[in-house]
Backbone as CSV, one residue per row, in Angstrom:
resi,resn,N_x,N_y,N_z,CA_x,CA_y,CA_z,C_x,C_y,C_z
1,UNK,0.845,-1.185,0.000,0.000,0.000,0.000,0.881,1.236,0.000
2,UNK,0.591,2.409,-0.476,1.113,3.541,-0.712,0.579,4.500,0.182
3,UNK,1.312,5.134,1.026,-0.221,6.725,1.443,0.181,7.775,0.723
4,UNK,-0.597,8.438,0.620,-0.734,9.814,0.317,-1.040,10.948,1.158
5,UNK,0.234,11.538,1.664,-0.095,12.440,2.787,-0.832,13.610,2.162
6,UNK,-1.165,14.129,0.829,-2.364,14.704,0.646,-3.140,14.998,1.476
7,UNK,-3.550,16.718,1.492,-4.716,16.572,2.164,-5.812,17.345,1.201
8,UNK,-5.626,17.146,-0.262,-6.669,18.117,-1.721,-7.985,16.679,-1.134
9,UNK,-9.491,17.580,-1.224,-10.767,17.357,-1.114,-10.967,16.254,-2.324
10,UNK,-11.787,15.073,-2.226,-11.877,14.297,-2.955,-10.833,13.086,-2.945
11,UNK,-11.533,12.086,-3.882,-10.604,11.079,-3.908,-9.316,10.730,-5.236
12,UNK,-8.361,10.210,-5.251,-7.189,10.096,-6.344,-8.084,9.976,-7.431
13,UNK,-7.428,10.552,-8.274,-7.858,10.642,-10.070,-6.486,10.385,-10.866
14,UNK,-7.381,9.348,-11.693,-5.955,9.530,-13.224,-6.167,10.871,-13.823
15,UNK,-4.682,11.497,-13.989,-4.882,12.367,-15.011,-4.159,11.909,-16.411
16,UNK,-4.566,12.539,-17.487,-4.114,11.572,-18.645,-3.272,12.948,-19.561
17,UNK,-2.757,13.792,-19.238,-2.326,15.230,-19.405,-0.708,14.319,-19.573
18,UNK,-0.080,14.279,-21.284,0.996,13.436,-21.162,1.924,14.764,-20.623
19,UNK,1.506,15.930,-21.003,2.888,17.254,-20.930,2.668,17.341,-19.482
20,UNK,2.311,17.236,-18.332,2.568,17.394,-17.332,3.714,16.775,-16.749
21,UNK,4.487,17.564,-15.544,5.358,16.521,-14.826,5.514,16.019,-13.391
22,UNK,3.878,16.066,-13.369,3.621,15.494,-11.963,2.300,15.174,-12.396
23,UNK,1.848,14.241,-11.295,0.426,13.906,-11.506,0.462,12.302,-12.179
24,UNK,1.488,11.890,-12.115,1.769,10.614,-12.983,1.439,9.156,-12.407
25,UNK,1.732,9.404,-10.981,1.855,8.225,-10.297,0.512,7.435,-10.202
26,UNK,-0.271,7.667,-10.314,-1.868,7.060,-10.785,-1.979,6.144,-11.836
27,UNK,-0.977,7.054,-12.655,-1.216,6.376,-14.208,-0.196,4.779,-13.948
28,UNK,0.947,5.304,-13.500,1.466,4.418,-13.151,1.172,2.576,-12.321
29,UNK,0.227,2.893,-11.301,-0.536,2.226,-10.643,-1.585,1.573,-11.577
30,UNK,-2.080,2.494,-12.484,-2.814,1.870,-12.827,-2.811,0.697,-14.128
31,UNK,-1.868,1.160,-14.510,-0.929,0.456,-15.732,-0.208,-0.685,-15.432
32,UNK,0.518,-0.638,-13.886,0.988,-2.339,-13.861,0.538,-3.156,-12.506
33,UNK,-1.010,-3.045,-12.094,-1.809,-3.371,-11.402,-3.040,-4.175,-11.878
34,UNK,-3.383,-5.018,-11.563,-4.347,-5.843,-12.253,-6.064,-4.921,-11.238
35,UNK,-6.050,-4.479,-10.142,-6.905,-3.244,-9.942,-6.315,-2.667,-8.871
36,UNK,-6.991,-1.778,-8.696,-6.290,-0.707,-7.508,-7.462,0.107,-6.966
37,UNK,-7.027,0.670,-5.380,-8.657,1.045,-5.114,-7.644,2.550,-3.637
38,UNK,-8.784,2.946,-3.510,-8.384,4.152,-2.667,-9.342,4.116,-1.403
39,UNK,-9.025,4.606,0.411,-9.435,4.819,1.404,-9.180,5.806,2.131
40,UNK,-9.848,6.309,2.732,-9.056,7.467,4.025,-8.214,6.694,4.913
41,UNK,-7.043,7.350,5.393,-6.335,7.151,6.320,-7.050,6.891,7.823
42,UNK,-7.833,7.418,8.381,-8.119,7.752,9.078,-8.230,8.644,10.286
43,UNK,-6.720,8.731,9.900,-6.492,9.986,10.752,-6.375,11.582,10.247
44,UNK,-6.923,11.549,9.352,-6.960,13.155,8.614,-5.458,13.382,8.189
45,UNK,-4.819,11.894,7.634,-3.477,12.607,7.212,-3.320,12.472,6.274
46,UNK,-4.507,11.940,4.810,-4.468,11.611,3.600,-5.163,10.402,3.307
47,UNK,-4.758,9.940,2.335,-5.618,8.552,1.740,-4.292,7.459,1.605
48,UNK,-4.791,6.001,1.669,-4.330,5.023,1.364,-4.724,4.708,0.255
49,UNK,-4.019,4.559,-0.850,-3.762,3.827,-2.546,-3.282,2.568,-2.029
50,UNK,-4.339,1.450,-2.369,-3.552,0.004,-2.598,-3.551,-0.440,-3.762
51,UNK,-3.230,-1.033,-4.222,-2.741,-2.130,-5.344,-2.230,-3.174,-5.509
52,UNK,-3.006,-4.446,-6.198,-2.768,-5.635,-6.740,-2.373,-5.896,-7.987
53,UNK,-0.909,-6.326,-8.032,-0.335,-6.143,-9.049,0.083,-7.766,-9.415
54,UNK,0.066,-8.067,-10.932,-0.082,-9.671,-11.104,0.960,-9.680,-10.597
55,UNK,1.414,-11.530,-10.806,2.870,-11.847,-10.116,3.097,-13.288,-10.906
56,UNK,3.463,-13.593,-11.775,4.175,-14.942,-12.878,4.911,-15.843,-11.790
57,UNK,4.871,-17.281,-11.183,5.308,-17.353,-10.328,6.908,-18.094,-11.038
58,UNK,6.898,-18.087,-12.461,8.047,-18.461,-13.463,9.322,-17.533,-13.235
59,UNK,8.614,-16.299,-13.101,9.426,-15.260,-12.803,10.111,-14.657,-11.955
60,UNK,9.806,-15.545,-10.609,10.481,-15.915,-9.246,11.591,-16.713,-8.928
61,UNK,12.839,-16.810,-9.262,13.757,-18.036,-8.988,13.387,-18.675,-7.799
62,UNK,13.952,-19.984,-7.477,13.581,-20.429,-6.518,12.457,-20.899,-5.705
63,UNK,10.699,-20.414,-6.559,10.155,-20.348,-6.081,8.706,-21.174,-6.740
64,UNK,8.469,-22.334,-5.899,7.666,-23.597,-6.521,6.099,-22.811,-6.504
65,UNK,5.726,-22.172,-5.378,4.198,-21.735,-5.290,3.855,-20.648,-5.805
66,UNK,2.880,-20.126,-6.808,2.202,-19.061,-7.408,2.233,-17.953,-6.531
67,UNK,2.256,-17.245,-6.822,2.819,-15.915,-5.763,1.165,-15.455,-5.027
């Protein structure tokens, strides 16, 4: 999980603005995550971004069980 000490009204948005040079990390998440979802912190110190991102378990040396 990621936080976001953010404290802007509302919840995370993709922005899709390629000339910008911030604002990216969404896109990012959302591109090598199979889904991803957003919560309040709870303590008024921002939001929690999680993400499930696939996992090949071929692509693991050493490692007999599916990730």
């Amino acid at each position: 999980a990621v936080q976001d000490q953010g404290h802007q009204p509302g919840g995370p948005r993709l922005r899709r603005s390629s000339d910008d040079e911030h604002g990216r990390g969404l896109l990012l998440v959302d591109a090598m995550s199979s889904a991803w979802g957003s919560h309040d912190a709870g303590d008024a110190s921002g939001r929690i971004v999680w993400a499930e991102l696939p996992c090949d378990a071929e692509q693991l040396p050493g490692t007999e069980q599916p990730c």
